[in-house]
Structure formats: C-alpha cells, structure tokens
N, C-alpha and C positions, 0 to 999 in steps of 0.2 A: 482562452489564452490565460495564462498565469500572471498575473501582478507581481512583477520581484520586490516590488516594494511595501507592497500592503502585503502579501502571503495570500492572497485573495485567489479566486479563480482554476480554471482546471487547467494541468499541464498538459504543454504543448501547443505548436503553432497548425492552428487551421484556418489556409489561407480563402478558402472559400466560403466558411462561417464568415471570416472578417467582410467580403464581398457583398453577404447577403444584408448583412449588417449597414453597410455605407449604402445597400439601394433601399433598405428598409427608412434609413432615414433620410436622405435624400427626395425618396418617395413621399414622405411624410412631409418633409417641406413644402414641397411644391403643392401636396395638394390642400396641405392648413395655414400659409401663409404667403401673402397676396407679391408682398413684395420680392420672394422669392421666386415664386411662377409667373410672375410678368419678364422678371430678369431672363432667367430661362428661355421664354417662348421668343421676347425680340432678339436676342442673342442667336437661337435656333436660324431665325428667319434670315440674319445676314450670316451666320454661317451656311446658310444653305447655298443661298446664292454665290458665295464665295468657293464651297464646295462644287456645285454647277459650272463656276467657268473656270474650275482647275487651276484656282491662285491658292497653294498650297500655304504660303506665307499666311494671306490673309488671317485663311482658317485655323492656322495656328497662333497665331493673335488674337484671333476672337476667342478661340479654348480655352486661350491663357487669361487672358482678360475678364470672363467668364466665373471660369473656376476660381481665381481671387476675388471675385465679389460676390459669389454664391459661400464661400468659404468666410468670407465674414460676416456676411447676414448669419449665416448657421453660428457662428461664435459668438457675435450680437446676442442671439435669441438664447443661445446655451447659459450665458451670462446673466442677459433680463431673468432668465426662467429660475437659474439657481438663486440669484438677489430677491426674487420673490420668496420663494422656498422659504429662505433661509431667514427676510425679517417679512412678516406682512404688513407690520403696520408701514406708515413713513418713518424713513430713517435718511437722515443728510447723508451721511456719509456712502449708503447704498445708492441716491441720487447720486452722489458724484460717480462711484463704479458705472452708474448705467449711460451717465455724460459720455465718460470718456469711450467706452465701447461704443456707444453710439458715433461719436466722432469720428474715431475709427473705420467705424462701417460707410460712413459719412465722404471720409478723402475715398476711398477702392470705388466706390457708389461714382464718383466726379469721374476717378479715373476711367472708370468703366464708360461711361456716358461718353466721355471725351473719344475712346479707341470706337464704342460701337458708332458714333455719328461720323469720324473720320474715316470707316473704315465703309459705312451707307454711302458715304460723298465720293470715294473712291471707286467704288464697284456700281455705283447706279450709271454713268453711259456704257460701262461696258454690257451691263446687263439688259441694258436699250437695243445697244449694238447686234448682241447675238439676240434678242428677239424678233427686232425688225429682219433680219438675214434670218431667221426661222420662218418671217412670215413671206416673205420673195420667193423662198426656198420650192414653198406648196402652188 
C-alpha cells in the first residue's frame, strides 16, 4: 500500500497482503515473546469455555479485553525495539520513552487480569454445572 505521506510504497489497497501481514506478526509475537503467549493461551482457555456454554457476552469481553492488551504489549515492544534501534548506548530520556510505554502496557495488563479473573469466577460453577450434568448424562 502506498504511504501518502512519505511517497513511499506500491499503489493500491491489498487487503489480504494487509492480512498476511498482521498474522505474520502476530505469529511472530506469540512465538518470541513470553509475555505475549501466555496472555494468548489463558485468554484462549476462558474464552473457550465461555464459547462452550454459549455466553456470547462473555466471549466478547474476553476478545475485547484480549486484543487491548495483546495490542499494547505489540506497541510496548515496537517502541522498546525502535528506542533501541535508534540510541544503544543509555540515554535518559529514551528510559523515560520506554517507562511510559511500559506503564501504559502496565494499566491494559491490570485491566486484563482484572476481566479475565472476573470473567474465571463467573463462568467456573456454570461450567461445573454442565459437566457434572455431562457426567449423569452417561
């Protein structure tokens, strides 16, 4: 896609290059940085279960919840990587750039924690419920 700003890039919108692009890096997340695939896999595991007992709400809470704090660790990281980049040695002022985005990452990270535990303590008797009635069933 073209850069209007820079003049940069090839013309035209190709929305499934964009695609391959956000699973290239996303893929690349999860599997080079810890704090991103743990978030992921617990995430996975109470949406699952939320998906299993057809509490639609839920799961769209945990998606959302989710993708804001997988979406700031990836901004975190894009941040950390270019402050590197850009000075190697120590530089104050680049500590402070990498504080604040850590902070940042820091409140989505609480919030996260906070919906996926509310969200465990909500859906764990029901999902007691429909197993023990799974297991009468046989």
């Amino acid at each position: 896609m073209r850069n209007k700003f820079l003049g940069t890039g090839e013309p035209g919108y190709r929305p499934l290059r964009k695609l391959a692009v956000i699973a290239a890096g996303l893929r690349y997340a999860v599997l080079h940085d810890f704090s991103v695939m743990y978030k992921v896999v617990l995430s996975a595991g109470v949406l699952l279960v939320a998906l299993w007992l057809r509490d639609w709400v839920d799961a769209a809470v945990i998606l959302l919840a989710t993708g804001l704090v997988v979406a700031a660790e990836l901004f975190n990281t894009a941040i950390e990587a270019l402050c590197d980049f850009v000075e190697t040695r120590h530089n104050e002022k680049i500590g402070i750039i990498k504080d604040i985005a850590a902070a940042a990452t820091g409140m989505v990270i609480l919030a996260w924690w906070i919906v996926l535990a509310l969200e465990a303590i909500r859906l764990w008797p029901r999902l007691m419920a429909a197993l023990q009635g799974m297991q009468h069933a046989s």
